[in-house]
N, C-alpha and C positions, 0 to 999 in steps of 0.2 A: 504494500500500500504506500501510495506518495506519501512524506512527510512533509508538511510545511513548517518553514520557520517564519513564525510570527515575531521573530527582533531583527528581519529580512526588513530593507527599506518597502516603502508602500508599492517603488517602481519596479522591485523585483519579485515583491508577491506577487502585483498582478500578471507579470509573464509567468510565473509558477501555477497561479490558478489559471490562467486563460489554455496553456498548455496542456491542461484534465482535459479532453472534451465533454460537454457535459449539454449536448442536445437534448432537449426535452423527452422526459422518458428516459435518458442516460444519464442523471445527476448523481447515482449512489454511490460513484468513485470521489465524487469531489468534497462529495457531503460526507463519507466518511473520515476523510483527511480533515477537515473544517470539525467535526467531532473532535477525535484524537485532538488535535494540535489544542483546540481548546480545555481538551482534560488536563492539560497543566498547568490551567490557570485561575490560580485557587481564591483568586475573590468573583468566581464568576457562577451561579449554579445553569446547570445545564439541563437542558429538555430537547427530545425529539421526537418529532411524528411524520416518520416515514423520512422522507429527505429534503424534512421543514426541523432548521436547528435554530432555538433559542437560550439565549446566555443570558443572565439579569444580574443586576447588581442590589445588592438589600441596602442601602446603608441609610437610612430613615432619612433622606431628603424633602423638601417641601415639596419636591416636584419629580413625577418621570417623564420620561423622553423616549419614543418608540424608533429605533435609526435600522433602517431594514434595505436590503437588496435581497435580486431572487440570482440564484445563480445555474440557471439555465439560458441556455442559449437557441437561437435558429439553426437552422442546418448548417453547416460546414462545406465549401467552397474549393475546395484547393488553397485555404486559408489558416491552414496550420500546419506545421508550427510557428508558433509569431515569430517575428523578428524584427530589433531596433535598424531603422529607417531614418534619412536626414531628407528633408522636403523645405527646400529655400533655404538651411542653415538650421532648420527645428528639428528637431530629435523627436520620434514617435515611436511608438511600440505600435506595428503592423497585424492582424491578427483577428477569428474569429476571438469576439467577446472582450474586446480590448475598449470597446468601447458601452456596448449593453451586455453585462454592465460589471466586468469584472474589476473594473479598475476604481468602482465605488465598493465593490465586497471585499479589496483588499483593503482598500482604508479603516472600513469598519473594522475587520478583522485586525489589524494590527492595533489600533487605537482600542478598542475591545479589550485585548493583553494588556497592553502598558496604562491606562488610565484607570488607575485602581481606586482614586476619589475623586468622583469628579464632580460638577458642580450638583448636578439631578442626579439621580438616579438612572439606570438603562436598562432596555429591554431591548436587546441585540438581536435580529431578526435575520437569517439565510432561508429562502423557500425555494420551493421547487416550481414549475409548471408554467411561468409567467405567460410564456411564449403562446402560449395555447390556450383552448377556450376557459372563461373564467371560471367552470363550474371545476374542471380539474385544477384550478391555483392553488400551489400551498397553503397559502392563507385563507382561501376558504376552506380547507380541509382542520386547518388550528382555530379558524374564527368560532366553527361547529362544536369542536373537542375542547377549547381551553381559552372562553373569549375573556377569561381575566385578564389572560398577559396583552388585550389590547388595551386594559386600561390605562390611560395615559393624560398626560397636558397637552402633547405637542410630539410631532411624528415627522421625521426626517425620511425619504427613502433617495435612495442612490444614486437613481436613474440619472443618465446622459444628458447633462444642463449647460456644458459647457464652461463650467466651473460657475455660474452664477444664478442663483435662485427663483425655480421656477414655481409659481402659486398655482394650485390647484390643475386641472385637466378639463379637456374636453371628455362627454360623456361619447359611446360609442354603442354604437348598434346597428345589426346587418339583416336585411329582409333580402325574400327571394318574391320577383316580382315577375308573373307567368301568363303567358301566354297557351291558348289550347285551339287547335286545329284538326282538323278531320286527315287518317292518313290512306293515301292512294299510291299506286305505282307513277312512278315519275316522270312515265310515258304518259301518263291520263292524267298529270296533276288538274287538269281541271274540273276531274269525279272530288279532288279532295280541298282542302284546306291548310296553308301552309301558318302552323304558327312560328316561324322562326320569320317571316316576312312581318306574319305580326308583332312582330315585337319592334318592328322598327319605330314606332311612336315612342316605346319607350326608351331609347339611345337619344331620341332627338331632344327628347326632356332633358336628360339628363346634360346631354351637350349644350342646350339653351340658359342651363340652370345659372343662378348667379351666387355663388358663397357671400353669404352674408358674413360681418364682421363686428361680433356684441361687447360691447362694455360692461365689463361685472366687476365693481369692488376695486376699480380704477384701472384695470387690467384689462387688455382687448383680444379677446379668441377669435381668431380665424377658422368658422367653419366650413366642411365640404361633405360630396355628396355624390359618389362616384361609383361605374358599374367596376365592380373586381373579377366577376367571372361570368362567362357566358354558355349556355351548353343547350341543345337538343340534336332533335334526331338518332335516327336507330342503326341507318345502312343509307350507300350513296345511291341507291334505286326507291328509296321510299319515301315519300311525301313526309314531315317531321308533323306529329300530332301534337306534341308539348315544346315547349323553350323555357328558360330559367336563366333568369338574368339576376345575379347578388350583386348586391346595391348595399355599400357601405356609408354608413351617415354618420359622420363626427361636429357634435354639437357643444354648444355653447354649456358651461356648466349654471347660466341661470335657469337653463330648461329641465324638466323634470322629462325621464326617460317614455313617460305616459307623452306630454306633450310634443315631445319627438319623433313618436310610432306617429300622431296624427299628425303631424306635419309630412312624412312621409306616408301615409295614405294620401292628403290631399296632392301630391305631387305626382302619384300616379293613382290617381283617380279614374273609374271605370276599368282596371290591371285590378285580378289577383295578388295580392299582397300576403306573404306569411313571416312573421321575423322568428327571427333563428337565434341568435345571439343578441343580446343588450345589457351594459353597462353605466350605469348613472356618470355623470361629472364629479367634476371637484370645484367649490367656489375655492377664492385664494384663501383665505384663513386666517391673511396676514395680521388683520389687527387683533392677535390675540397677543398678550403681553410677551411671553417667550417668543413666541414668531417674530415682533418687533425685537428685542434683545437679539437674535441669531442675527437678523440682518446687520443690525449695526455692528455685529461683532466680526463678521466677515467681510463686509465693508460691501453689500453687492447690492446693486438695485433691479428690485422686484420682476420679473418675465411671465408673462403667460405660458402653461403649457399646455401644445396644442397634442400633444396624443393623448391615449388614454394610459393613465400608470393605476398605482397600487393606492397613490393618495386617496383615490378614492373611496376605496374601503373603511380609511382612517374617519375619512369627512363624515362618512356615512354613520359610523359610530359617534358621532360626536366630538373627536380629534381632530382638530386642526393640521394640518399636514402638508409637505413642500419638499419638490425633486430637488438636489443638490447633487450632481457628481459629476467626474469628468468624464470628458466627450463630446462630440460634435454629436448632437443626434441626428441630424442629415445622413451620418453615416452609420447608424445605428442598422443592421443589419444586411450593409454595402458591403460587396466581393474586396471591397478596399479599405474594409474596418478599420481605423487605427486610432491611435489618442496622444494625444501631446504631451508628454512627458512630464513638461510644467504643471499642467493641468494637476497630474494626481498628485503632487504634491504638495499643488496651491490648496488643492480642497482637504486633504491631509490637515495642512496648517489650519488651514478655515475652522473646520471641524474642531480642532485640539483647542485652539485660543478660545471657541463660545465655552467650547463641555470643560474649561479649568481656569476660567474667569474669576475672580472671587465671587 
């Protein structure tokens, strides 16, 4: 089994973890090492559920703090083993997961070891599944089994911010939007009904559509509204009786997931509509009193984030919650992954100077 050394700088854990591969479904190599390495670290108690590891600190603080990444990754490319890269004179670490989001799990992870009183209290959060739909996420499988440990003041997760603090998330959710036709041989299509023809109204919506851009809580989400996958028919000799077009909707977090589905019904109005997948938003959370203290302590001003992360889950419980890690999330799941070397050590810093603050 890998061993990690958690007194390893933050830049050369995260080439040691991003080098596990740990594809969703393949996380129990890395999660066991993340295990281990934290059994010797004895102001920490340790819990696991499945290949979701949490480490907590008791020390009767006025306040706790929930700092989480998931360390799973998308498929793998021809993109590992990583390797340190110079791009204009900048040093990057190249590599699946170098950017989502191993290079915030290795910050946690070592600040986790070394910071044995810090200002709050921690509940140190590794999950599985992110990558995938959310009913399999680690944190919904712990929220189910042990939703104490989400008690909190205030929730940090990892995700690719580019070293500067992102509030809250757009909410997300995916409907299939169908078309149905009569099928005939392709020599007589006109005994039959082509729904893949039919479906062209609904391409043109979508190509007509305009992403609106909302203001919530002083911060501006960028939403969209985009088909992701297309499919019908059976054989190249058969008229297509069905088509199915997935239509992904990334919305503003002042909108409640309810208001969302009907915003996407009215958009394809008189179309079949069935959703598949939905995830609420995240407002920003910023003006909760520790959420103001981290900013000023890392010195970064405020960003929306436009995907969907794990914040939400926090918000959702009533924690305030906000991405911090390094990374360009542009490149967040790019055949050309990498992260800026500075990066993880700025947030490193960032991180260490709020959680030992007087």
């Amino acid at each position: 089994m890998l061993a990690l050394d958690l007194s390893a700088s933050s830049i050369d854990l995260t080439q040691a973890i991003c080098d596990v591969p740990s594809v969703s479904d393949e996380e129990t190599a890395l999660a066991d090492a993340i295990w281990a390495a934290l059994e010797t670290v004895p102001h920490l108690d340790r819990y696991r559920d499945g290949d979701t590891i949490v480490a907590r600190t008791h020390l009767g603080r006025a306040h706790r703090v929930v700092i989480a990444g998931h360390i799973d990754t998308v498929p793998i490319n021809r993109n590992l083993p990583t390797r340190r890269v110079d791009i204009d004179g900048e040093p990057f670490l190249w590599g699946r997961g170098t950017v989502d989001m191993k290079g915030g799990v290795a910050v946690q992870l070592k600040l986790a070891a070394e910071l044995v009183a810090p200002r709050a209290d921690i509940t140190w959060m590794w999950y599985d599944h992110e990558e995938v739909d959310a009913d399999r996420n680690g944190l919904t499988r712990l929220a189910r089994t042990r939703p104490d440990l989400f008690e909190a003041d205030f929730a940090i997760l990892g995700e690719p911010s580019n070293g500067a603090v992102e509030g809250g998330c757009n909410g997300n959710l995916r409907a299939i939007v169908r078309t149905h036709g009569v099928r005939s041989h392709s020599a007589r299509a006109w005994i039959g009904e082509n729904a893949i023809h039919a479906a062209a109204p609904i391409l043109q919506r979508l190509s007509d559509y305009t992403p609106q851009e909302v203001p919530v809580e002083g911060l501006v989400y960028r939403e969209g509204l985009n088909a992701v996958r297309i499919g019908g028919g059976i054989a190249g000799n058969v008229i297509p009786d069905l088509c199915e077009v997935e239509v992904n909707y990334r919305f503003a977090p002042s909108a409640t997931v309810d208001e969302a589905e009907q915003h996407v019904r009215e958009v394809f109005d008189g179309f079949e509509v069935e959703f598949v997948d939905r995830a609420p938003g995240a407002r920003p959370g910023l003006d909760a009193p520790l959420a103001q203290e981290f900013l000023a302590a890392v010195g970064a001003q405020p960003r929306p984030k436009y995907g969907w992360t794990d914040v939400a889950r926090f918000s959702a419980m009533g924690v305030p919650a906000v991405n911090y890690g390094p990374g360009d999330p542009h490149l967040a799941h790019h055949d050309e992954e990498r992260v800026p070397l500075a990066q993880i050590t700025d947030v490193e810093r960032g991180l260490r100077a709020w959680l030992t603050a007087p």
